[in-house]
One Martini backbone bead per residue (centre of mass of N, CA, C, O) as a GRO file, in nm:
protein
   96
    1UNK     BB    1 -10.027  -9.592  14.165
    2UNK     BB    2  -9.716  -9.589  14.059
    3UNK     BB    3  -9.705  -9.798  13.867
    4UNK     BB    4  -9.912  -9.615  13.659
    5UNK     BB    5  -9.707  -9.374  13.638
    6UNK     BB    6  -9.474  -9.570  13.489
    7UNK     BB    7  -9.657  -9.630  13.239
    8UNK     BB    8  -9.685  -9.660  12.963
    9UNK     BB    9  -9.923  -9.714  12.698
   10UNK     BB   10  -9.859  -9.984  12.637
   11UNK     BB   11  -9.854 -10.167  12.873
   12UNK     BB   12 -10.155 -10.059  12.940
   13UNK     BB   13 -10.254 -10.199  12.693
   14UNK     BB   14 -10.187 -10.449  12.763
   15UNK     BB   15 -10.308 -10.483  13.060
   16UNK     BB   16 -10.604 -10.438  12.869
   17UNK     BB   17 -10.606 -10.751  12.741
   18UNK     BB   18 -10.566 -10.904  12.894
   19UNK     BB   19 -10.798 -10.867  13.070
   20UNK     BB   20 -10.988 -10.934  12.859
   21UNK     BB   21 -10.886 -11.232  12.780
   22UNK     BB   22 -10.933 -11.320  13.123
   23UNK     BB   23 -11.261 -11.297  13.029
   24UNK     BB   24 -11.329 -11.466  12.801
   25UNK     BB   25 -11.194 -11.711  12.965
   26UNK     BB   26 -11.422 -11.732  13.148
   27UNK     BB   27 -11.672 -11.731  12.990
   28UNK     BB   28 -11.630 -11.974  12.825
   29UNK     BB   29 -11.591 -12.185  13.041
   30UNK     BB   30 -11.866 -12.135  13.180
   31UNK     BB   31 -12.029 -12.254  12.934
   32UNK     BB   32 -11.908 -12.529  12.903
   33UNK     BB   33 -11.937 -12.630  13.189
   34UNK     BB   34 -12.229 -12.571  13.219
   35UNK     BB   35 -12.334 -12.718  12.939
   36UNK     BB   36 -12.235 -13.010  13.079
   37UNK     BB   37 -12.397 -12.962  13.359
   38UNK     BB   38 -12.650 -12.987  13.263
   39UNK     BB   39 -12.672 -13.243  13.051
   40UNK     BB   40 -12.570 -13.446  13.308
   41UNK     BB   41 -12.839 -13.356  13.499
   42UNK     BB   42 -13.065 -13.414  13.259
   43UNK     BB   43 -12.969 -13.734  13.195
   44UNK     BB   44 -12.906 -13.843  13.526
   45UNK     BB   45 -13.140 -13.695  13.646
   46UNK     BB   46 -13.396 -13.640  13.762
   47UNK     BB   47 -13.671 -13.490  13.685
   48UNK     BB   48 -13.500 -13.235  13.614
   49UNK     BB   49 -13.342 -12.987  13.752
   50UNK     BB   50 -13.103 -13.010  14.058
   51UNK     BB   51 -12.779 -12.870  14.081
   52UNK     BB   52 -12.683 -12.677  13.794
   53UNK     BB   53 -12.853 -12.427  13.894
   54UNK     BB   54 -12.628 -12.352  14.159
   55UNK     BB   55 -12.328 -12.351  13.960
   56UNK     BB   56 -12.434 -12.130  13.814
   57UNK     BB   57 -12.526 -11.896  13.994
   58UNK     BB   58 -12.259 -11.890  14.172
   59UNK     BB   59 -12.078 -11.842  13.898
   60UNK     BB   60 -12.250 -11.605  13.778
   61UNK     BB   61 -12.147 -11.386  14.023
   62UNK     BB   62 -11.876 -11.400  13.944
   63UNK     BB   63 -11.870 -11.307  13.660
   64UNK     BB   64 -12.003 -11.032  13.712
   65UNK     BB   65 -11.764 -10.957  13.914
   66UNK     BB   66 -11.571 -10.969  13.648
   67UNK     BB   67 -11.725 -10.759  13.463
   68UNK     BB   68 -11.729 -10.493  13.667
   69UNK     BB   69 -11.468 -10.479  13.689
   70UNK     BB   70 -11.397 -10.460  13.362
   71UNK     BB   71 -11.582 -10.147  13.342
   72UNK     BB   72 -11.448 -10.016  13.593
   73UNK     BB   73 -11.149 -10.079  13.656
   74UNK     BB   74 -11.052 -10.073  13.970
   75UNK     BB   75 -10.735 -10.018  13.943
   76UNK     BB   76 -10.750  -9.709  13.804
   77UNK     BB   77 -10.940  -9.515  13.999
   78UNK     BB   78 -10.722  -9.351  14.157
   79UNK     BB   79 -10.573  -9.254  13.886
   80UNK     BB   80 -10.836  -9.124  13.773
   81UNK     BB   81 -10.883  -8.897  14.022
   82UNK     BB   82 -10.637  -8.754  14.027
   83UNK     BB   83 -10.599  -8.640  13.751
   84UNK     BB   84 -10.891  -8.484  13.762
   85UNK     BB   85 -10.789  -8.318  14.022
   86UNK     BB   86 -10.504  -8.185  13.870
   87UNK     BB   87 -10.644  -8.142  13.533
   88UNK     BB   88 -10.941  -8.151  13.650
   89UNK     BB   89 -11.239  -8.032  13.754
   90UNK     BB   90 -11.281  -8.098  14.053
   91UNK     BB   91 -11.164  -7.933  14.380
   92UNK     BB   92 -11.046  -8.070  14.673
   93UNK     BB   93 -10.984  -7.939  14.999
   94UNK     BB   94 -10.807  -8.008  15.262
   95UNK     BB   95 -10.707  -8.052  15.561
   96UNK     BB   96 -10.437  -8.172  15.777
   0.00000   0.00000   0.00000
């Protein structure tokens, strides 16, 4: 959390950039290795898809969770909870 109080609005927009970078190389990736796992699937094995659908539905779960950590932004949850509890909404006093 500190580290994100310490970046420039710049910093900031290039971490959100890189983040979403590596989130289209994981799609492209995924669909080019899926779609020729696949075709190798239904090439050379029996009748029907055999094994391609195993490591589409695996890779797609993590794909899942890479795309709602980047909708969620899940590194800086704590920094905009504390932003919102200082500087406005809803402020919770706890007793320490």
């Amino acid at each position: 959390m500190a580290g994100l109080e310490q970046r420039t609005p710049e910093q900031l927009a290039e971490r959100e950039a890189r983040y979403f970078e590596d989130l289209m190389w994981h799609v492209g990736t995924f669909a080019i290795i899926n779609a020729f796992l696949w075709f190798l699937d239904l090439w050379v094995g029996q009748d029907g898809a055999q094994w391609a659908y195993w490591v589409t539905v695996a890779w797609g779960i993590g794909l899942a969770f890479h795309v709602l950590a980047y909708l969620i932004d899940g590194r800086s949850i704590s920094h905009r909870r504390v932003d919102r509890l200082l500087h406005g909404g809803r402020h919770h006093h706890r007793m320490t």
